[in-house]
C-alpha positions, 0 to 999 in steps of 0.5 A: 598863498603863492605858489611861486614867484618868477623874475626875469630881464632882458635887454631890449636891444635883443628885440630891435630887429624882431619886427622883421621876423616871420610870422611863422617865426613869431607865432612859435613864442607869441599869441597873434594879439601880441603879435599885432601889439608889438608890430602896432607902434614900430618905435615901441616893437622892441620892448614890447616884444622884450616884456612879453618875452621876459613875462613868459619866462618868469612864468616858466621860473614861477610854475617851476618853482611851483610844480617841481616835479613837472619838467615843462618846456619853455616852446610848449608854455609859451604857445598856451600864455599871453601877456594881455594889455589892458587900460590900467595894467598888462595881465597874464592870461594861460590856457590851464587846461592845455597845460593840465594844471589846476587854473591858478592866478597870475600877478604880473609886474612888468616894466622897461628902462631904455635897455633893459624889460624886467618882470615879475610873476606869482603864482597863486 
């Protein structure tokens, strides 16, 4: 059953200089692993950091969508996800507990053109 559904772009041009940003300013939206992720090919940053970005605000539009009569804060939600890359495709991982919601599963579609990063996110 989904719970809720989530899509978000950005445009990446938004991200090119987020590679010479702090680290006390990074850790504010992004798990230190997708800190190292992102900074890892420095040609790739911006759209890294573009999909992870657009990952965390279609979950937001998703678990808005789903826990209506919650009223979450986008700063707090980003501290408690991260966009996960793996060998086939990135997968979203949330810490439910510090969220207080019942664990719930997460499909993620994330991709990027050269200007733009779109995803999308169930809730189930």
């Amino acid at each position: 059953m989904i719970l809720g559904i989530g899509i978000d772009a950005v445009e990446i041009a938004r991200f090119k200089k987020w590679h010479t940003y702090s680290q006390k300013k990074l850790v504010r939206i992004f798990s230190q692993q997708e800190i190292d992720y992102c900074l890892g090919v420095p040609a790739k940053s911006a759209e890294r950091f573009a999909v992870r970005f657009a990952a965390k605000e279609a979950l937001f539009k998703a678990m808005s969508q789903a826990y209506p009569e919650k009223k979450f804060n986008l700063f707090h939600l980003v501290r408690h996800c991260e966009v996960i890359k793996t060998e086939a495709v990135p997968r979203m991982q949330v810490n439910w507990h510090e969220l207080n919601l019942p664990d719930s599963k997460i499909l993620l579609s994330c991709t990027h053109a050269e200007d733009t990063g779109i995803v999308v996110v169930l809730l189930q």
